[in-house]
N, CA, C and O atoms as a GROMACS GRO file, in nm:
protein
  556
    1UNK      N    1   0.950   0.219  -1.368
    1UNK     CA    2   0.947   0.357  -1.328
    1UNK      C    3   0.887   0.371  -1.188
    1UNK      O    4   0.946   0.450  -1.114
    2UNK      N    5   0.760   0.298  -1.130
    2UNK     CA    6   0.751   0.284  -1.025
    2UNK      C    7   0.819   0.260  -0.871
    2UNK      O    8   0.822   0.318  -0.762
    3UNK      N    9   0.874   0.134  -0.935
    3UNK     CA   10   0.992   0.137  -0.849
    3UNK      C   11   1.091   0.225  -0.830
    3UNK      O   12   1.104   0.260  -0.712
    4UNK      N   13   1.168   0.273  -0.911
    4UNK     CA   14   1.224   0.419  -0.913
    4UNK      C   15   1.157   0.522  -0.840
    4UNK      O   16   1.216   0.561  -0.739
    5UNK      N   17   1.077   0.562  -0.861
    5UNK     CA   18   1.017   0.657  -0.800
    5UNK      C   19   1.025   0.620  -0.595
    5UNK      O   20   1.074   0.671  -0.494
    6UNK      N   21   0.918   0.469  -0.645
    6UNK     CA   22   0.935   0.420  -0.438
    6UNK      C   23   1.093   0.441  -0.429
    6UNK      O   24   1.152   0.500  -0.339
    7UNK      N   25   1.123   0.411  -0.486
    7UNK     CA   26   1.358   0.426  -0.386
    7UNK      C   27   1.349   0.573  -0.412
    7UNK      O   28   1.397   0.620  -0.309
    8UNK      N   29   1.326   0.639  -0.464
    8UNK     CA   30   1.387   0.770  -0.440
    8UNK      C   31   1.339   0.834  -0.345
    8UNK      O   32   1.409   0.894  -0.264
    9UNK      N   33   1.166   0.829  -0.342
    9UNK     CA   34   1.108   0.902  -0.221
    9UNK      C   35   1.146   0.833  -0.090
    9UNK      O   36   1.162   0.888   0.020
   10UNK      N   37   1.158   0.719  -0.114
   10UNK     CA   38   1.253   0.686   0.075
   10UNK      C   39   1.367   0.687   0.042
   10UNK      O   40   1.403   0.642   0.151
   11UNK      N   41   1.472   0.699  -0.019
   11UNK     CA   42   1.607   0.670   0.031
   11UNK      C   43   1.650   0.847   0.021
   11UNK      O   44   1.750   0.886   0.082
   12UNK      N   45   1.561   0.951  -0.065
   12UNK     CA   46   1.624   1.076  -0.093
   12UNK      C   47   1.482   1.193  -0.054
   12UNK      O   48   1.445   1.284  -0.128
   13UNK      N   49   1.436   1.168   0.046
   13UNK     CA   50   1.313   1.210   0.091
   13UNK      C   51   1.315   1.384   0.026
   13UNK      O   52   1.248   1.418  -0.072
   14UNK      N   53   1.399   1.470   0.098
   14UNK     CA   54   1.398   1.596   0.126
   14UNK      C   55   1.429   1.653  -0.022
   14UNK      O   56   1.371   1.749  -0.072
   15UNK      N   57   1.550   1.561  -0.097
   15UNK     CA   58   1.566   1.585  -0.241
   15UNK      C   59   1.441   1.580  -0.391
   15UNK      O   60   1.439   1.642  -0.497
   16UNK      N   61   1.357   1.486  -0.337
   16UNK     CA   62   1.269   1.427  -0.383
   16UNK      C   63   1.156   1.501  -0.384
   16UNK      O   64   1.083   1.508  -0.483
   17UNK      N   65   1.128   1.582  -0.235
   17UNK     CA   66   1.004   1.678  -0.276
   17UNK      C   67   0.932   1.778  -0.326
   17UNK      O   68   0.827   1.834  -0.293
   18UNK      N   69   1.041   1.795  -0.447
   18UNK     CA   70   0.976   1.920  -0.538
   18UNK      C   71   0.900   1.831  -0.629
   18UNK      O   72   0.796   1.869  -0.684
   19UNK      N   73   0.943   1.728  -0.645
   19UNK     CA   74   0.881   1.637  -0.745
   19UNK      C   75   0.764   1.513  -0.704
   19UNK      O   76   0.718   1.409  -0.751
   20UNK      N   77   0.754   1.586  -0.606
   20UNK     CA   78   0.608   1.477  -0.571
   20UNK      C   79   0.465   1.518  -0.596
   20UNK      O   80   0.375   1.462  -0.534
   21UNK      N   81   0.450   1.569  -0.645
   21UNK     CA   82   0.308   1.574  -0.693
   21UNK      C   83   0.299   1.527  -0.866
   21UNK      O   84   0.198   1.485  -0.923
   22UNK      N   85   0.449   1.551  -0.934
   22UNK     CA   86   0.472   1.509  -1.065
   22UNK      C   87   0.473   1.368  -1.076
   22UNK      O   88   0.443   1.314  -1.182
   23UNK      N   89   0.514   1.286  -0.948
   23UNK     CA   90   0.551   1.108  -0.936
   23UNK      C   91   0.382   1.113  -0.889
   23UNK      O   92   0.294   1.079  -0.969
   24UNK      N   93   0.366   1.139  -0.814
   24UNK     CA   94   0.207   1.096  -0.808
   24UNK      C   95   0.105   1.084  -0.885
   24UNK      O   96   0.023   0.993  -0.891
   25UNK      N   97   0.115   1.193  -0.955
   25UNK     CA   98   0.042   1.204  -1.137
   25UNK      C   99   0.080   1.144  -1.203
   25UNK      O  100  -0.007   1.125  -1.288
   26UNK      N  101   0.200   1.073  -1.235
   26UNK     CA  102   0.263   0.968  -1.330
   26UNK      C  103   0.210   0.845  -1.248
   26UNK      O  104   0.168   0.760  -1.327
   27UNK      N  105   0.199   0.813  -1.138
   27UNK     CA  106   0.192   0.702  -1.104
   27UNK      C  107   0.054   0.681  -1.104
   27UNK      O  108   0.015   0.579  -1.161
   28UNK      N  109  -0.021   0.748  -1.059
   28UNK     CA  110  -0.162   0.761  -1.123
   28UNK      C  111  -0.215   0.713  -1.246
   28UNK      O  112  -0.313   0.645  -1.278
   29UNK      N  113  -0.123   0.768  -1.302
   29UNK     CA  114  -0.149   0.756  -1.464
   29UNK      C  115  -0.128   0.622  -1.504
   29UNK      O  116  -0.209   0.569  -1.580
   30UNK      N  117   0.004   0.540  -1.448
   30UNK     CA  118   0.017   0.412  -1.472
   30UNK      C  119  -0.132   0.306  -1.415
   30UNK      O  120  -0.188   0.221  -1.484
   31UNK      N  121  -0.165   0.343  -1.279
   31UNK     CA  122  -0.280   0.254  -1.269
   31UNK      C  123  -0.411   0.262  -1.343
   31UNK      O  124  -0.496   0.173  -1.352
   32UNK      N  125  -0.416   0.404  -1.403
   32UNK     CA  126  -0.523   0.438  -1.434
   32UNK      C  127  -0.543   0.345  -1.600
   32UNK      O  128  -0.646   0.284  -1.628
   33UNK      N  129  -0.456   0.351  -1.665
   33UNK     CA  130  -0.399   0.323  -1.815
   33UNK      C  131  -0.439   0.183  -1.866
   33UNK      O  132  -0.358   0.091  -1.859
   34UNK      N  133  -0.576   0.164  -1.923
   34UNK     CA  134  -0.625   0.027  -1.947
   34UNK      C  135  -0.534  -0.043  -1.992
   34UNK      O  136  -0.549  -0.159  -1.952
   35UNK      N  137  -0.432  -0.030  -2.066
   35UNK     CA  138  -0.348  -0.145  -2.146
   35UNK      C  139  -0.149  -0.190  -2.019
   35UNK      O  140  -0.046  -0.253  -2.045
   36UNK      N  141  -0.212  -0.092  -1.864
   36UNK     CA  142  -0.098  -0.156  -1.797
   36UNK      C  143  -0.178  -0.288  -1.730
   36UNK      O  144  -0.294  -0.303  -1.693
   37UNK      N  145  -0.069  -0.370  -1.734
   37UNK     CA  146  -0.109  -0.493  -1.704
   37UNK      C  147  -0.101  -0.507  -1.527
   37UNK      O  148  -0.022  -0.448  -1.452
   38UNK      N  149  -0.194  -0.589  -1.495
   38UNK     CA  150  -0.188  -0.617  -1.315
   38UNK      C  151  -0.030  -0.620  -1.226
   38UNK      O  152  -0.029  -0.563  -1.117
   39UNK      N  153   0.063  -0.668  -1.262
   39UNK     CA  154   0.142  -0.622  -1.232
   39UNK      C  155   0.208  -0.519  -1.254
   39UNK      O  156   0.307  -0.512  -1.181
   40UNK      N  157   0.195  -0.434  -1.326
   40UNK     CA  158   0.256  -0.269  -1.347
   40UNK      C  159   0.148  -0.256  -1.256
   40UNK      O  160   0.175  -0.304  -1.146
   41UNK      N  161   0.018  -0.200  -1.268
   41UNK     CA  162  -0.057  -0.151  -1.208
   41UNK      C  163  -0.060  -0.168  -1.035
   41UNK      O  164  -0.099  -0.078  -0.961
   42UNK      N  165  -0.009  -0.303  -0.987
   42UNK     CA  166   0.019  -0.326  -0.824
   42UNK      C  167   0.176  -0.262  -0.821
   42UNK      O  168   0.213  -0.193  -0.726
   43UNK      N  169   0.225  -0.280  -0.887
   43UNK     CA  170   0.413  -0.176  -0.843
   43UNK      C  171   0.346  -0.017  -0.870
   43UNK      O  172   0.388   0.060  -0.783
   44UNK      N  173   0.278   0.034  -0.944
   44UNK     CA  174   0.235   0.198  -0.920
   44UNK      C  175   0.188   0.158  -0.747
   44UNK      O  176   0.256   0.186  -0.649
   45UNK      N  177   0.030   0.075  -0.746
   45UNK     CA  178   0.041   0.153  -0.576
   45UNK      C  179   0.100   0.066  -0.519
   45UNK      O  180   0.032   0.046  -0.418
   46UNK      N  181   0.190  -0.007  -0.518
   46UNK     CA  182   0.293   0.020  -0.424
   46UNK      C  183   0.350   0.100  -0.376
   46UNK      O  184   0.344   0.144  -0.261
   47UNK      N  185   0.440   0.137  -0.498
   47UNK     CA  186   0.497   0.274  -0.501
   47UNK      C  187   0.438   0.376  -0.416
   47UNK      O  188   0.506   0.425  -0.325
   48UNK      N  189   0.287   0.421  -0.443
   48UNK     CA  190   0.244   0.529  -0.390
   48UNK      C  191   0.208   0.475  -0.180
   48UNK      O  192   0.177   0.528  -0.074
   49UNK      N  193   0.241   0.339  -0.240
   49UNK     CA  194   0.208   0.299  -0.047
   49UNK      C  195   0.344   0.360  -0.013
   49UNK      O  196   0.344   0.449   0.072
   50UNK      N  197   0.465   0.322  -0.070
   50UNK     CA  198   0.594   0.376  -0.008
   50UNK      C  199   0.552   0.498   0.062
   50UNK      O  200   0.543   0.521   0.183
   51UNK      N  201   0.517   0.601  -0.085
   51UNK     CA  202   0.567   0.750  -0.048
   51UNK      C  203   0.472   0.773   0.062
   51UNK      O  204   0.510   0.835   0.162
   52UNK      N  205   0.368   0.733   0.053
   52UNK     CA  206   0.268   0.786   0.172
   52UNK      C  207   0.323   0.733   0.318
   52UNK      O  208   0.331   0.819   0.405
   53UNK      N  209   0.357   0.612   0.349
   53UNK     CA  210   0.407   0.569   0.470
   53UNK      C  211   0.586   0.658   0.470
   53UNK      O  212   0.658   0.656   0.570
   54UNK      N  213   0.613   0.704   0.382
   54UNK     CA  214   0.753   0.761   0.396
   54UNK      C  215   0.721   0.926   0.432
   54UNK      O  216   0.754   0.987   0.533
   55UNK      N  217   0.653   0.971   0.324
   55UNK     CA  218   0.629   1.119   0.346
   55UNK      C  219   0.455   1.188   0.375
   55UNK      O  220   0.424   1.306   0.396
   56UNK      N  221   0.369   1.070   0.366
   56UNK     CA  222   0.216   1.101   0.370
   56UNK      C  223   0.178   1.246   0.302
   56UNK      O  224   0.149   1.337   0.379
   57UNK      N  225   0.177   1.262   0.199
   57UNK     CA  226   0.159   1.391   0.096
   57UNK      C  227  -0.015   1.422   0.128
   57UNK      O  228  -0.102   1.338   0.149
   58UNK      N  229  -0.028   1.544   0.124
   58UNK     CA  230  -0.223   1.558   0.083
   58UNK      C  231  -0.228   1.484  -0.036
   58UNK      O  232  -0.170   1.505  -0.143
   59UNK      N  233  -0.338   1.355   0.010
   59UNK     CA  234  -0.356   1.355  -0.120
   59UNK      C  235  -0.551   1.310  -0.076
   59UNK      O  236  -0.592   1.335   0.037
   60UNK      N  237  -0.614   1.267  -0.148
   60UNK     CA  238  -0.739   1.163  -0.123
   60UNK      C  239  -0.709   1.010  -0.089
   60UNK      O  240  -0.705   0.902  -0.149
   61UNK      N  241  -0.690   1.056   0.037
   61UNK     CA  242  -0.642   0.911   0.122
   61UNK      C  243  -0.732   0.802   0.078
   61UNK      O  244  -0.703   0.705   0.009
   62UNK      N  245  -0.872   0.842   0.140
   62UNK     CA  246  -1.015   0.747   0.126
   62UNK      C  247  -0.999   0.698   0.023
   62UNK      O  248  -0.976   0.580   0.048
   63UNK      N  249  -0.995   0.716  -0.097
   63UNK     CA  250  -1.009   0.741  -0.270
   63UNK      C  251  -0.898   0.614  -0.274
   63UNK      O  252  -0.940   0.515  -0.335
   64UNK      N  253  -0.769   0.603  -0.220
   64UNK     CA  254  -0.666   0.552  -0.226
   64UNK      C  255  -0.695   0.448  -0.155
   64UNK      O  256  -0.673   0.341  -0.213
   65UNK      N  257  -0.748   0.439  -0.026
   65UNK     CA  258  -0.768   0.304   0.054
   65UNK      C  259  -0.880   0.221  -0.021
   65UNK      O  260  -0.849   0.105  -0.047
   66UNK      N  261  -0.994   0.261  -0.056
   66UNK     CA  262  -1.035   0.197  -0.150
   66UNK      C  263  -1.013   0.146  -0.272
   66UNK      O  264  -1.069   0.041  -0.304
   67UNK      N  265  -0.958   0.189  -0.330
   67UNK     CA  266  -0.846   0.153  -0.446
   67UNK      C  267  -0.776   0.029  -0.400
   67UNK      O  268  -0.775  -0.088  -0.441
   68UNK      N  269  -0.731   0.079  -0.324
   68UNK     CA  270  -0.637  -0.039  -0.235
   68UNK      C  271  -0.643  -0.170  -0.196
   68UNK      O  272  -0.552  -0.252  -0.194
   69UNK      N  273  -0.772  -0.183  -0.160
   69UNK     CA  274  -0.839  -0.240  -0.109
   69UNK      C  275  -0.890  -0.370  -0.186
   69UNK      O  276  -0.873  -0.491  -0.174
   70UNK      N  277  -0.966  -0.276  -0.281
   70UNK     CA  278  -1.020  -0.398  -0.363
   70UNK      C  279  -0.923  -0.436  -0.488
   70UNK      O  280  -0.973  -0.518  -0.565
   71UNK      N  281  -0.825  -0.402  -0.514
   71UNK     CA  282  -0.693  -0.480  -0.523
   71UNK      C  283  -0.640  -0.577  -0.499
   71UNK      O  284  -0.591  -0.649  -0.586
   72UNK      N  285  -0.637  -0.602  -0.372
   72UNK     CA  286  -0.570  -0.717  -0.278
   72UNK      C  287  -0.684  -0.789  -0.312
   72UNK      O  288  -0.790  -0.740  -0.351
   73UNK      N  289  -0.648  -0.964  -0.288
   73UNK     CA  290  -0.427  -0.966  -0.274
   73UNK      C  291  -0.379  -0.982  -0.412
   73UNK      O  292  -0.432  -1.050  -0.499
   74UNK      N  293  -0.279  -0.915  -0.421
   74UNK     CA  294  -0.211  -0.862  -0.530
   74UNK      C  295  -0.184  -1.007  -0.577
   74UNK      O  296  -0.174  -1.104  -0.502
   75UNK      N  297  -0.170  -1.009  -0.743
   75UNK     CA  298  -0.163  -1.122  -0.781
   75UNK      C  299  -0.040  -1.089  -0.913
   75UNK      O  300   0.007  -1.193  -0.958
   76UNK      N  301  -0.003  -1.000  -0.957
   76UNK     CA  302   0.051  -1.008  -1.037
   76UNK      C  303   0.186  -0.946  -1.000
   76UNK      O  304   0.262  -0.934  -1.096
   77UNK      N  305   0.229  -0.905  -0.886
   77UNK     CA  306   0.363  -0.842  -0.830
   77UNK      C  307   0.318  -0.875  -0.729
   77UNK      O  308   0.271  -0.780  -0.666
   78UNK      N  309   0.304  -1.028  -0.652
   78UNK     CA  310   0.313  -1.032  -0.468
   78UNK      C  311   0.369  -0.981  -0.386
   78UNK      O  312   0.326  -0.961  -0.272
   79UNK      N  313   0.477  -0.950  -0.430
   79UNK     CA  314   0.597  -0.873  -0.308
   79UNK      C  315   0.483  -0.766  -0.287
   79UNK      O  316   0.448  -0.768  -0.169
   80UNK      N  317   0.399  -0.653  -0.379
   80UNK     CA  318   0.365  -0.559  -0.298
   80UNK      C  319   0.264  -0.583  -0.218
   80UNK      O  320   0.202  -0.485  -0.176
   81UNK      N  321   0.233  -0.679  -0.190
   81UNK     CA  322   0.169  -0.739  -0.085
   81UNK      C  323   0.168  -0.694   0.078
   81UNK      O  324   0.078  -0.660   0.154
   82UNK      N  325   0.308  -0.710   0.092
   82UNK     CA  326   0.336  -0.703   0.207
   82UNK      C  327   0.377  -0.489   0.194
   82UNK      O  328   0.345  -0.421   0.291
   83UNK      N  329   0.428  -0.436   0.100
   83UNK     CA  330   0.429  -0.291   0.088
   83UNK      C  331   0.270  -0.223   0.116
   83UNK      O  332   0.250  -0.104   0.135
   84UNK      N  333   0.180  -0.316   0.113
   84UNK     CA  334   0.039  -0.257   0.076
   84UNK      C  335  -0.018  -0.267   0.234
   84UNK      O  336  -0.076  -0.179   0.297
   85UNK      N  337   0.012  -0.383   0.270
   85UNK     CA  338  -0.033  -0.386   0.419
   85UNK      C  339   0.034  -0.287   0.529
   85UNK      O  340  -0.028  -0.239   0.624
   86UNK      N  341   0.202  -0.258   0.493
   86UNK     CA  342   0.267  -0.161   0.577
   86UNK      C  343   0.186  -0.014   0.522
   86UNK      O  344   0.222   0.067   0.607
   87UNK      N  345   0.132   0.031   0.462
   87UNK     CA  346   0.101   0.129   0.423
   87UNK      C  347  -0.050   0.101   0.511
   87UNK      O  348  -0.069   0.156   0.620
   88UNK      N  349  -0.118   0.040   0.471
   88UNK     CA  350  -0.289   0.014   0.599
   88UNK      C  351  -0.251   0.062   0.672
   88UNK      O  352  -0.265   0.184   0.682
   89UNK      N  353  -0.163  -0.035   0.791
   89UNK     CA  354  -0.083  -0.027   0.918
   89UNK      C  355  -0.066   0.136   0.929
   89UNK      O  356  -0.128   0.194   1.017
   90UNK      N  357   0.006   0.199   0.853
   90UNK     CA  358   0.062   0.332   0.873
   90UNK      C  359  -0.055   0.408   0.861
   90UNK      O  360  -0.085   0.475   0.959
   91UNK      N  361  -0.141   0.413   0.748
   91UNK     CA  362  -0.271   0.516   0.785
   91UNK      C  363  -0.380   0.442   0.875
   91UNK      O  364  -0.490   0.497   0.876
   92UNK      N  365  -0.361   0.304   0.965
   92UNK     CA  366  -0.434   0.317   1.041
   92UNK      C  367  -0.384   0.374   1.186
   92UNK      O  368  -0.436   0.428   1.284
   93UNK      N  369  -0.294   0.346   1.158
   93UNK     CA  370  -0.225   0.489   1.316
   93UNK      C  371  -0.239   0.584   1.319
   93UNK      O  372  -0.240   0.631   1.433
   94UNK      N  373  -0.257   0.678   1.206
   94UNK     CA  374  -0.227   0.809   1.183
   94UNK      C  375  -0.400   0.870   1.180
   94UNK      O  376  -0.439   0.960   1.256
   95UNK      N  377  -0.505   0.786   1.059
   95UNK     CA  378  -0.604   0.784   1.139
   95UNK      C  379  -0.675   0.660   1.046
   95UNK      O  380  -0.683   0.630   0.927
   96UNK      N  381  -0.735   0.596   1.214
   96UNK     CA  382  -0.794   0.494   1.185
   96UNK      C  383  -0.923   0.469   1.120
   96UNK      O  384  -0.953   0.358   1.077
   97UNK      N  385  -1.014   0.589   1.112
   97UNK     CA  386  -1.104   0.606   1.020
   97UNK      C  387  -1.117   0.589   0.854
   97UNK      O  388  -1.207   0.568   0.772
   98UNK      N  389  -0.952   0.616   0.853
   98UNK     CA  390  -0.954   0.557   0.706
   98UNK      C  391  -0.952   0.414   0.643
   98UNK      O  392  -0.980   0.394   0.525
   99UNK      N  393  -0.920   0.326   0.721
   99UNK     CA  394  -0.924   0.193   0.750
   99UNK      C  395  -1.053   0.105   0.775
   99UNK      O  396  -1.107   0.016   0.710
  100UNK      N  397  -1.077   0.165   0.888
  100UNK     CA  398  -1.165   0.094   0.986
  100UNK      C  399  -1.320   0.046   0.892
  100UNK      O  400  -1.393  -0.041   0.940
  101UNK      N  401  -1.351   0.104   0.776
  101UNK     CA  402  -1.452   0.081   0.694
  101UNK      C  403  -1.467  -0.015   0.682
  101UNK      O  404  -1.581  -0.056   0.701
  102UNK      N  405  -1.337  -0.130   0.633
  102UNK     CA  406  -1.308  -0.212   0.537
  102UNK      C  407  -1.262  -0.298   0.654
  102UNK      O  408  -1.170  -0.363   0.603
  103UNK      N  409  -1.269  -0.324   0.741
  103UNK     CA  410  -1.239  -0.406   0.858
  103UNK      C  411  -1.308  -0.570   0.807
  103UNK      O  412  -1.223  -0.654   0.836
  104UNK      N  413  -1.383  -0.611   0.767
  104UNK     CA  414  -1.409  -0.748   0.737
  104UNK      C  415  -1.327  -0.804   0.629
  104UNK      O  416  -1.286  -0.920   0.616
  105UNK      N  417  -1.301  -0.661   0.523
  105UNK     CA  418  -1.247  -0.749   0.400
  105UNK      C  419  -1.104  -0.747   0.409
  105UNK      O  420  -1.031  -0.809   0.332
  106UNK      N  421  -1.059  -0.665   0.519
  106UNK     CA  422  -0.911  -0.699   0.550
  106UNK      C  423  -0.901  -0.781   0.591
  106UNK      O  424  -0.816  -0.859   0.550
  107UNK      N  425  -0.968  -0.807   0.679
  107UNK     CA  426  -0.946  -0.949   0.810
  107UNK      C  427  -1.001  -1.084   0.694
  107UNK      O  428  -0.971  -1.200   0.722
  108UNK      N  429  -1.049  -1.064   0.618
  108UNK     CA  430  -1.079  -1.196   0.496
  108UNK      C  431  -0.913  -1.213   0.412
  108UNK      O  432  -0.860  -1.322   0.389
  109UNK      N  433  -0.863  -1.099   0.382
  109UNK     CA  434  -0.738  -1.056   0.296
  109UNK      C  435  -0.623  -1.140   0.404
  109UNK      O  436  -0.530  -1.205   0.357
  110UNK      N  437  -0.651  -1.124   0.570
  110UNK     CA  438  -0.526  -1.095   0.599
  110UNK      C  439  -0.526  -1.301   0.584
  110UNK      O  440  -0.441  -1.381   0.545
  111UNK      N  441  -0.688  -1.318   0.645
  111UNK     CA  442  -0.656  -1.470   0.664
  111UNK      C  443  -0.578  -1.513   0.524
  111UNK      O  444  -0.458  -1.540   0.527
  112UNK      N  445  -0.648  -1.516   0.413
  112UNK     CA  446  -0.552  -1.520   0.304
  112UNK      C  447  -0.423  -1.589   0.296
  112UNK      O  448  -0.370  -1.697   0.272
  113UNK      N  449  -0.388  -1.368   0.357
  113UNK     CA  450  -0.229  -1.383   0.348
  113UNK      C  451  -0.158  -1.470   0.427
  113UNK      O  452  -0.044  -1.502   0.394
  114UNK      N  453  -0.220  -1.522   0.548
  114UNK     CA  454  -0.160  -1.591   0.674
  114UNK      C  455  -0.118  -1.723   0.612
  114UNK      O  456  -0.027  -1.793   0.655
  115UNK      N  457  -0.187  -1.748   0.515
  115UNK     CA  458  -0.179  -1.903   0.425
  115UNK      C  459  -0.129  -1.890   0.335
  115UNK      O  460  -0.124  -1.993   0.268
  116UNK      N  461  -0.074  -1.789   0.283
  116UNK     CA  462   0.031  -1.826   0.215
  116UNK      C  463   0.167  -1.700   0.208
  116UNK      O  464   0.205  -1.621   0.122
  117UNK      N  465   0.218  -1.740   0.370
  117UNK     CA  466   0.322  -1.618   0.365
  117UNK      C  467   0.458  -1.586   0.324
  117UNK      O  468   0.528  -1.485   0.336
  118UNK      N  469   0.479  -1.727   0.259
  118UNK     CA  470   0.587  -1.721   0.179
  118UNK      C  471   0.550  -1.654   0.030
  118UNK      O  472   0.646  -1.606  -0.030
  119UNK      N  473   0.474  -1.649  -0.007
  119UNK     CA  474   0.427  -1.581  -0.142
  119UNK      C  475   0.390  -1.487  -0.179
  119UNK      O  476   0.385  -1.456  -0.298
  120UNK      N  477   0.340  -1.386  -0.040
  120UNK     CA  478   0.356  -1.276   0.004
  120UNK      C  479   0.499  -1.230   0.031
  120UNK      O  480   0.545  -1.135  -0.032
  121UNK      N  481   0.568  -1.293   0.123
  121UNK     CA  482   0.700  -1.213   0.212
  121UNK      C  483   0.646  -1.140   0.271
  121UNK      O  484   0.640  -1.022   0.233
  122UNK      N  485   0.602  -1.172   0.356
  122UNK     CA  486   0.558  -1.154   0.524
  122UNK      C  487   0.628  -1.150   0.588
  122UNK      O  488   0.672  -1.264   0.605
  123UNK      N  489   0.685  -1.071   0.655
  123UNK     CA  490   0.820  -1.058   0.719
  123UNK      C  491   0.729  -1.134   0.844
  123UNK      O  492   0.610  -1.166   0.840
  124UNK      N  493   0.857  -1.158   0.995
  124UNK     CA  494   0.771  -1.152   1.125
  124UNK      C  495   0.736  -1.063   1.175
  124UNK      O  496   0.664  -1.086   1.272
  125UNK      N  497   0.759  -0.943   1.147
  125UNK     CA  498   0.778  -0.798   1.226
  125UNK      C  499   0.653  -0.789   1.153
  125UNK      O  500   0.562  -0.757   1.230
  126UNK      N  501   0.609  -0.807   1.018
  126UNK     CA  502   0.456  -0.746   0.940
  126UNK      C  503   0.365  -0.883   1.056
  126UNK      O  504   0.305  -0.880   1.163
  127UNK      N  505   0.389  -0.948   0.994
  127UNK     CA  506   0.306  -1.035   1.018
  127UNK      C  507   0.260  -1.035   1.201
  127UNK      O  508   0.147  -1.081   1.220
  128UNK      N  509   0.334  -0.988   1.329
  128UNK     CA  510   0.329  -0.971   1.437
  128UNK      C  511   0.235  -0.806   1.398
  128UNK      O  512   0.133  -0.802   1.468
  129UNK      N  513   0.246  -0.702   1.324
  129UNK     CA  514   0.227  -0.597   1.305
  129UNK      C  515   0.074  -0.630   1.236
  129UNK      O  516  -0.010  -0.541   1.222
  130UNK      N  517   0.059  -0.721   1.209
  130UNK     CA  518  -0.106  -0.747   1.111
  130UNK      C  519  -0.188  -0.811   1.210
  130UNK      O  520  -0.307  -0.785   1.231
  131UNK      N  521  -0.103  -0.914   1.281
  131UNK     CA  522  -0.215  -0.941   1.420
  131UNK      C  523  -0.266  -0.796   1.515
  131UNK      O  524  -0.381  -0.785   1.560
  132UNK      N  525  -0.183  -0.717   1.529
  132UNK     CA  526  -0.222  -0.620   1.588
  132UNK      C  527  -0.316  -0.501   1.570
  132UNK      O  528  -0.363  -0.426   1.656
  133UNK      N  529  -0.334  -0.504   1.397
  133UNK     CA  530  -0.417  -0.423   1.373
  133UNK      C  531  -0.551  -0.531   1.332
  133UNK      O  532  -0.661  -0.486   1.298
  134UNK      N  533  -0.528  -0.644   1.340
  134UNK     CA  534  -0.610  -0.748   1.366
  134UNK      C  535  -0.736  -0.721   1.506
  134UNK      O  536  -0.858  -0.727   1.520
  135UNK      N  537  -0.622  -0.693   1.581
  135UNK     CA  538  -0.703  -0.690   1.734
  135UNK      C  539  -0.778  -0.576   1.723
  135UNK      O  540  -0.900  -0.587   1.736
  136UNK      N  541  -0.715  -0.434   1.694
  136UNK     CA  542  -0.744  -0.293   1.697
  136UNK      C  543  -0.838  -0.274   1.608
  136UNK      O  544  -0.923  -0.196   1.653
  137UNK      N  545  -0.864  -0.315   1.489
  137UNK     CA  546  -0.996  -0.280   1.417
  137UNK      C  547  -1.088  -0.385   1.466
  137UNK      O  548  -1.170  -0.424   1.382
  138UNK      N  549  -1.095  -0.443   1.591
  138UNK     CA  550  -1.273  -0.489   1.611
  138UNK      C  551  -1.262  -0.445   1.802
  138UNK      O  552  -1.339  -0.495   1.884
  139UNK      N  553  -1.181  -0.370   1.830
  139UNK     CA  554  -1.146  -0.279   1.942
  139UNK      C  555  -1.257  -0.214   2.000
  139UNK      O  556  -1.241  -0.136   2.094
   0.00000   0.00000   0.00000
């Protein structure tokens, strides 16, 4: 259902937004739900990394980056690995205060990821895009 939700809010943005605060509360609900397992629970925020880097809704960003955060690195759905870092990337442009807290344990996360980027799917475009916010959070 997660996944569903991430394809619809990017591929059907404008169609999709009467129903975003209903996918957000469901998806919520999936991470929140002691008996979903680590991988359901990393495809919900994924998911919610989509919609935010697709449509950035009000929501409790902070609340979410921390969440986020101490998550990584995703171990039970890797692919959202690399969905979780494009979503950093995107609220650290937009504002970098939401980020910038957690600046050591990303830069611990990213070395990590650098070692093993086939298991992630690290694109080059992320991975050129992670050095950069590499540089910018000790700026």
């Amino acid at each position: 259902m997660a996944y569903c939700y991430a394809e619809m809010f990017e591929k059907a943005t404008h169609a999709m937004g009467p129903y975003l605060q209903d996918a957000l509360v469901n998806l919520k609900q999936i991470f929140e739900h002691s008996s979903s397992d680590k991988a359901c629970k990393e495809n919900a925020v994924g998911a919610i990394c989509r919609i935010i880097y697709t449509i950035n809704p009000p929501m409790p960003h902070q609340v979410f980056v921390d969440n986020l955060v101490k998550m990584m690195p995703f171990s039970g759905d890797e692919e959202e690995e690399s969905t979780a870092w494009k979503c950093l990337i995107f609220l650290f442009r937009t504002n970098s205060a939401l980020v910038t807290p957690y600046r050591d344990q990303l830069m611990k996360l990213m070395e990590n990821d650098f070692k093993n980027i086939k298991k992630y799917g690290l694109t080059e475009e992320l991975q050129t895009a992670l050095r950069e916010l590499s540089a910018q959070l000790y700026a």
